[in-house]
KEFIGU-680202 format. One line per field, with one value per residue: residue number from 0; residue in one letter; x, z negated, y negated of N, C-alpha, C in turn. Coordinates in nm, 4 decimals. Each point is the difference from the previous one (the first is absolute). Layout:
# residues N
n	[NUM, ...]
res	[A, ...]
n_east	[X, ...]
n_up	[Z, ...]
n_north	[Y, ...]
ca_east	[X, ...]
ca_up	[Z, ...]
ca_north	[Y, ...]
c_east	[X, ...]
c_up	[Z, ...]
c_north	[Y, ...]
This chain:
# residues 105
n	[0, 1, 2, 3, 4, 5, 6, 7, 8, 9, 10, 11, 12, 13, 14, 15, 16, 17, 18, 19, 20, 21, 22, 23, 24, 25, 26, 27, 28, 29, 30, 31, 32, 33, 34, 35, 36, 37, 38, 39, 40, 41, 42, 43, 44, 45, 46, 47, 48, 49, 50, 51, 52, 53, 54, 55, 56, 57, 58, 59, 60, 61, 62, 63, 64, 65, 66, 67, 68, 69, 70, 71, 72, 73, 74, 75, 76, 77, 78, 79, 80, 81, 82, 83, 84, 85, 86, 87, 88, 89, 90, 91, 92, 93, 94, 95, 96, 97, 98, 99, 100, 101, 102, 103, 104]
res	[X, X, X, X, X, X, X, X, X, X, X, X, X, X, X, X, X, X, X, X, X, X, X, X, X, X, X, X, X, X, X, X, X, X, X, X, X, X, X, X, X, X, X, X, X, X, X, X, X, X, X, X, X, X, X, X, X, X, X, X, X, X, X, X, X, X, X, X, X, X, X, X, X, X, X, X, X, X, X, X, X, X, X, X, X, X, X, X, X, X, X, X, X, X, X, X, X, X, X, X, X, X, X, X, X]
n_east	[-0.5209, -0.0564, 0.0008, 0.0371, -0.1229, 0.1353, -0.0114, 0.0526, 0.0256, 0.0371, 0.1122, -0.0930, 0.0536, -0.0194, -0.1268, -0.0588, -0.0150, -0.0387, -0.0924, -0.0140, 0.0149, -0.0389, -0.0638, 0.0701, -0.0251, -0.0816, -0.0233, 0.0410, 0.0091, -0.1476, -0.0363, -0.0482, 0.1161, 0.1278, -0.0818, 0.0278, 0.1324, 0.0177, -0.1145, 0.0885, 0.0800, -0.0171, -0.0927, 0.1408, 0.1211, -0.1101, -0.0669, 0.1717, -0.0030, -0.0676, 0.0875, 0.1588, -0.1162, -0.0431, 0.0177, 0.0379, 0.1297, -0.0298, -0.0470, 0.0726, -0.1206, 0.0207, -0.0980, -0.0470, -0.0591, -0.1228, 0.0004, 0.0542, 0.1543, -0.0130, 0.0824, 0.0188, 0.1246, 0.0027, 0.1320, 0.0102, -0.1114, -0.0639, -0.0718, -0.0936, -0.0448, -0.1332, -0.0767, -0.1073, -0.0577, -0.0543, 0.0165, 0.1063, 0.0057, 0.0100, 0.0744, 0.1138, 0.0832, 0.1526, 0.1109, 0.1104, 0.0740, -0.1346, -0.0682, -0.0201, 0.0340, -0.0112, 0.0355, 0.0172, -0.0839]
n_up	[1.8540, -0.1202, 0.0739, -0.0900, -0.0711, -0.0910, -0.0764, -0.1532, -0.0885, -0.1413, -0.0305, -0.0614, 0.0811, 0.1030, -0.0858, -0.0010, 0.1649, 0.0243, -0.1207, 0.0151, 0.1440, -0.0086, -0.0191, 0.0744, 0.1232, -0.0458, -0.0604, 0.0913, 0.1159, -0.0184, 0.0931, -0.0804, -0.0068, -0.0378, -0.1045, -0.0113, -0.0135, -0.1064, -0.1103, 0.0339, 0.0356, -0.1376, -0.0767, 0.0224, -0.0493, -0.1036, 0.0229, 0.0122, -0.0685, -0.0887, 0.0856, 0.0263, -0.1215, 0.1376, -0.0012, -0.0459, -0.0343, 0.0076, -0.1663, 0.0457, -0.0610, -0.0945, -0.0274, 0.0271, 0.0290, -0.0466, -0.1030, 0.1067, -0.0352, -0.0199, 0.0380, -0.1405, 0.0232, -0.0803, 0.0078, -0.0872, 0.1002, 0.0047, 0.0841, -0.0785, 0.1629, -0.0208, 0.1507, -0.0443, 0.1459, -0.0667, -0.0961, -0.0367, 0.0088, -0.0996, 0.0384, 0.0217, -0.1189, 0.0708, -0.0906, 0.0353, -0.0972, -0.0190, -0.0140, 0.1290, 0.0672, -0.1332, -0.0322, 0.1466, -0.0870]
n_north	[-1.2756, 0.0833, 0.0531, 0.0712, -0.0861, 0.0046, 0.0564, -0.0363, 0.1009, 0.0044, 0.1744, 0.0316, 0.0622, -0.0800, -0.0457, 0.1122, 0.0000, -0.0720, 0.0307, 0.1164, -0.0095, -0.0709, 0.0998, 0.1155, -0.0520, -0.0063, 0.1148, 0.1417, -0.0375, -0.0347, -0.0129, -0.1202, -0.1354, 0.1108, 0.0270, -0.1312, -0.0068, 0.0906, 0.0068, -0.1458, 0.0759, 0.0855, -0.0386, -0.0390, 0.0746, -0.0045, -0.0751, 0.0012, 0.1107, -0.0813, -0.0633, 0.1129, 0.0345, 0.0632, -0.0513, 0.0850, 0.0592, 0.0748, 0.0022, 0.0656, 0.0127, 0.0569, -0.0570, 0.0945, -0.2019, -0.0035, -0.0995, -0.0378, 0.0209, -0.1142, -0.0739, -0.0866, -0.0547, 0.0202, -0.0268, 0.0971, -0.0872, 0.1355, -0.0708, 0.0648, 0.0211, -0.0038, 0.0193, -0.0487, 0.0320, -0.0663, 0.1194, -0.0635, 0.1988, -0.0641, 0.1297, -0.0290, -0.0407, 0.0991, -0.0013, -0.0546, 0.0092, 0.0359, 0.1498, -0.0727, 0.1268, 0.0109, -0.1611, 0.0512, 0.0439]
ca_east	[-0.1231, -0.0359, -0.1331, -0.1348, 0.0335, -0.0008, -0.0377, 0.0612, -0.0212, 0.0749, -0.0262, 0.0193, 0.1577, 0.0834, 0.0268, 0.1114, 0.1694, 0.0489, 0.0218, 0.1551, 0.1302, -0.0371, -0.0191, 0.1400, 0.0630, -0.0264, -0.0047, 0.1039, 0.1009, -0.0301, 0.0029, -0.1639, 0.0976, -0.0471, -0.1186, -0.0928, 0.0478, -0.0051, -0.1171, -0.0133, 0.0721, -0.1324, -0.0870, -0.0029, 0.0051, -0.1406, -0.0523, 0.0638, -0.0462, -0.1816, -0.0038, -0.0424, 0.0513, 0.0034, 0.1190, 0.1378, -0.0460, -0.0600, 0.0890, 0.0279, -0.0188, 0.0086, -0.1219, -0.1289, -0.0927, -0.0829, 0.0645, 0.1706, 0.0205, 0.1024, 0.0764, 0.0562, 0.1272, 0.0567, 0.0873, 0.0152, -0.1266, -0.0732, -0.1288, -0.1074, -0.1279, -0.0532, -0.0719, -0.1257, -0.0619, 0.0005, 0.0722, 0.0936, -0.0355, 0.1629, -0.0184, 0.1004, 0.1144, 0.0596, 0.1250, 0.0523, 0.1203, -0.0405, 0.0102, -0.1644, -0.1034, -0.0490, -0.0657, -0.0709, -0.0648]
ca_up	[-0.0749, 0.0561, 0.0118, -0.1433, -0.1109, -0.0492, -0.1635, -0.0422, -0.0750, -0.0981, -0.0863, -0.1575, -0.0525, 0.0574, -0.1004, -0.1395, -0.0089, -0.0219, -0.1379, -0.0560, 0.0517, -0.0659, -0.1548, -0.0111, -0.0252, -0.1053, -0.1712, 0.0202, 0.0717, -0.0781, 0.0906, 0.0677, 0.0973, 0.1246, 0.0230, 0.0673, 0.1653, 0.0814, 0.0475, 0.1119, 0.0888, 0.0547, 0.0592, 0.1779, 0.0874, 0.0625, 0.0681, 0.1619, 0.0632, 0.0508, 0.1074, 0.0625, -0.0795, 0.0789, 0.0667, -0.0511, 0.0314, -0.1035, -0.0880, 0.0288, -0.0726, 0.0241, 0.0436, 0.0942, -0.0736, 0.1313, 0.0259, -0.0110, -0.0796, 0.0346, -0.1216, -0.0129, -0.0834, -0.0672, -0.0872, -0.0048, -0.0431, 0.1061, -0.0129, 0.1003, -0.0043, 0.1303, 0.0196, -0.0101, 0.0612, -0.0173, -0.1263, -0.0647, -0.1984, -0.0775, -0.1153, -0.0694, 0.0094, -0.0683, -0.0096, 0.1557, -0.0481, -0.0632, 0.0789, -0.0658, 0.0128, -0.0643, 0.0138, 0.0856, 0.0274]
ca_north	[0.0245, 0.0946, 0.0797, 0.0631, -0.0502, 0.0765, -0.0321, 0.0498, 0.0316, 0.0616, 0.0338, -0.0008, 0.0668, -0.0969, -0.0661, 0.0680, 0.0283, -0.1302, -0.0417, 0.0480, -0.0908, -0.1219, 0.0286, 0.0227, -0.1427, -0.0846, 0.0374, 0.0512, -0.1088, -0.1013, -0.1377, -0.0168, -0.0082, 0.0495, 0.0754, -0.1084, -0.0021, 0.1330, -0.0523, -0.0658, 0.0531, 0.1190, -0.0981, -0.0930, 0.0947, 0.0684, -0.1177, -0.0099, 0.1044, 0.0624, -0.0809, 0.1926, 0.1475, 0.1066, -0.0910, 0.0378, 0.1386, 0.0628, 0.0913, 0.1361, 0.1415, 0.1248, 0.0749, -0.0698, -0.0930, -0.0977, -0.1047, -0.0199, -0.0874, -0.0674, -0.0763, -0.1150, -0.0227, -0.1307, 0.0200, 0.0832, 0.1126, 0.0116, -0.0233, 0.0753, -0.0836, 0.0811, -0.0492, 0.0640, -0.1297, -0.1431, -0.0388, 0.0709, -0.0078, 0.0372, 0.0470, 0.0217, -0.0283, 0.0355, 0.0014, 0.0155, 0.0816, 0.1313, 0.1157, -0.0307, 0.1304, 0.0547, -0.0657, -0.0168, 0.1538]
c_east	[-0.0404, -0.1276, -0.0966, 0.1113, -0.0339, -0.0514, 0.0822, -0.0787, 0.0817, -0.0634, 0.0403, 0.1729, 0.0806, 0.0114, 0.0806, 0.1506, 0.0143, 0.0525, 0.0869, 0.1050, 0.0005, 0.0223, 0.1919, 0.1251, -0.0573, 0.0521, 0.1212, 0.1248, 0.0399, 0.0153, -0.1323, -0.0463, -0.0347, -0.0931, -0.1482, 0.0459, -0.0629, -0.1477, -0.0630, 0.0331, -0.1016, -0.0799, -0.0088, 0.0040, -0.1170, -0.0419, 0.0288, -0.0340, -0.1374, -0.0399, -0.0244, 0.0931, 0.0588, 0.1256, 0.1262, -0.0095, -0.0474, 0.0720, 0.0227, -0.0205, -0.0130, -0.1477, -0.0747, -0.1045, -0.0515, 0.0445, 0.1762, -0.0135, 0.1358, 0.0703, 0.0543, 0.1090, -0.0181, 0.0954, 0.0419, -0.1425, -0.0564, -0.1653, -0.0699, -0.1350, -0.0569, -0.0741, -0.1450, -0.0893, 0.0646, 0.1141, 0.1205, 0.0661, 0.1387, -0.0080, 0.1219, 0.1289, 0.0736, 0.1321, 0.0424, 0.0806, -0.0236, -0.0553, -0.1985, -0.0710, -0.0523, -0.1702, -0.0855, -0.0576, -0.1566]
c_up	[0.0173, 0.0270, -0.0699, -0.1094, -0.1417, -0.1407, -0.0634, -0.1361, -0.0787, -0.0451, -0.1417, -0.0012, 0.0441, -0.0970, -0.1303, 0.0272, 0.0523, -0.1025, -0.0766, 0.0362, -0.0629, -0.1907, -0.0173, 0.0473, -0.0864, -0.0989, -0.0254, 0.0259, -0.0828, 0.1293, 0.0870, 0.1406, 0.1667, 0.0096, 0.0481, 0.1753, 0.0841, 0.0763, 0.0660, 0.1233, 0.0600, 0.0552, 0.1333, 0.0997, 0.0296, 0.0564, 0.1010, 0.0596, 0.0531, 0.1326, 0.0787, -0.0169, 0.0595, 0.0904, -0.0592, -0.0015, -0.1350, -0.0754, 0.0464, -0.1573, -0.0068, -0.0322, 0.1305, -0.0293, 0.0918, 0.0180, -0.0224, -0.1240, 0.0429, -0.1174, 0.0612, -0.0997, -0.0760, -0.0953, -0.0543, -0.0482, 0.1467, -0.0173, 0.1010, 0.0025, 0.1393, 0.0407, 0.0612, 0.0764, -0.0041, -0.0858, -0.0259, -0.1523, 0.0075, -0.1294, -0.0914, 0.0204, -0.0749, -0.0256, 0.1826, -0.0064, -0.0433, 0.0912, 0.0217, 0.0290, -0.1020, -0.0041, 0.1109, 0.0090, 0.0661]
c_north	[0.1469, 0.0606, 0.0064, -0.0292, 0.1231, -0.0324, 0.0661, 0.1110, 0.0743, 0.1089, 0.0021, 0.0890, -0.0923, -0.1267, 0.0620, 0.0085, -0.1841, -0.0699, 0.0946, -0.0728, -0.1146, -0.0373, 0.0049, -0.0879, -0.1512, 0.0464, 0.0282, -0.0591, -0.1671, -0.0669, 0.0207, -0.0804, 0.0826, 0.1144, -0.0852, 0.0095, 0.1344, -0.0032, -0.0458, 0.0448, 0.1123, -0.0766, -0.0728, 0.1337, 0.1313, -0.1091, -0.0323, 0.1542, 0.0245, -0.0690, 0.0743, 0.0604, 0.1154, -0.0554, 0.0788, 0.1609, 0.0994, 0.0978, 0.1251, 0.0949, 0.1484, 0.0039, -0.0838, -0.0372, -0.0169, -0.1118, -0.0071, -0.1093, -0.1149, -0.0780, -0.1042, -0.0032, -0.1524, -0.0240, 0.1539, 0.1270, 0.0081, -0.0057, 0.1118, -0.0169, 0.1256, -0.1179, 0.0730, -0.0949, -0.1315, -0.0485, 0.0505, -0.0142, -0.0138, 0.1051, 0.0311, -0.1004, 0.0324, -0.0570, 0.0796, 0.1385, 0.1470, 0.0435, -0.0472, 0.1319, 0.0069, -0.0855, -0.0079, 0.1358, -0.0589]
């Protein structure tokens, strides 16, 4: 059990880049299939994370944040999330395979 119970919260880019993913294996791919699976998967695997978040090691960036950033893998995307007090935001998920600096300014 842990300690301090965490809350979760989304940002609005972490949903845009959810539903792109989504939008592109449905439309694109055409298999809705496993864009239902994928979902599910995000979904368990933040949830099994907000248990403790700080529990893993932190994104090594080239800038310096107040808040670190950490991640979660799921299949071939990486999930990013800070944590702020109580809460941890999720603010991004990207494709695993691309160069994410640009994205993490």
């Amino acid at each position: 059990m842990p300690d301090y119970e965490y809350r979760l919260r989304y940002l609005p880019k972490y949903e845009d880049d959810l539903n792109e993913i989504i939008d592109y294996i449905t439309l694109i791919l055409k298999n809705p299939i496993s864009a239902d699976r994928l979902v599910d998967k995000i979904e368990g695997s933040i949830k099994e994370r907000l248990n403790f978040p700080l529990s893993f090691e932190p994104y090594q960036s080239v800038k310096k944040r107040k808040y670190p950033y950490f991640r979660i893998y799921v299949d071939n995307f990486t999930i990013f999330y800070v944590v702020i007090g109580d809460i941890m935001e999720i603010r991004r998920i990207l494709y695993s395979r691309r160069d994410m600096t640009p994205f993490m300014k």
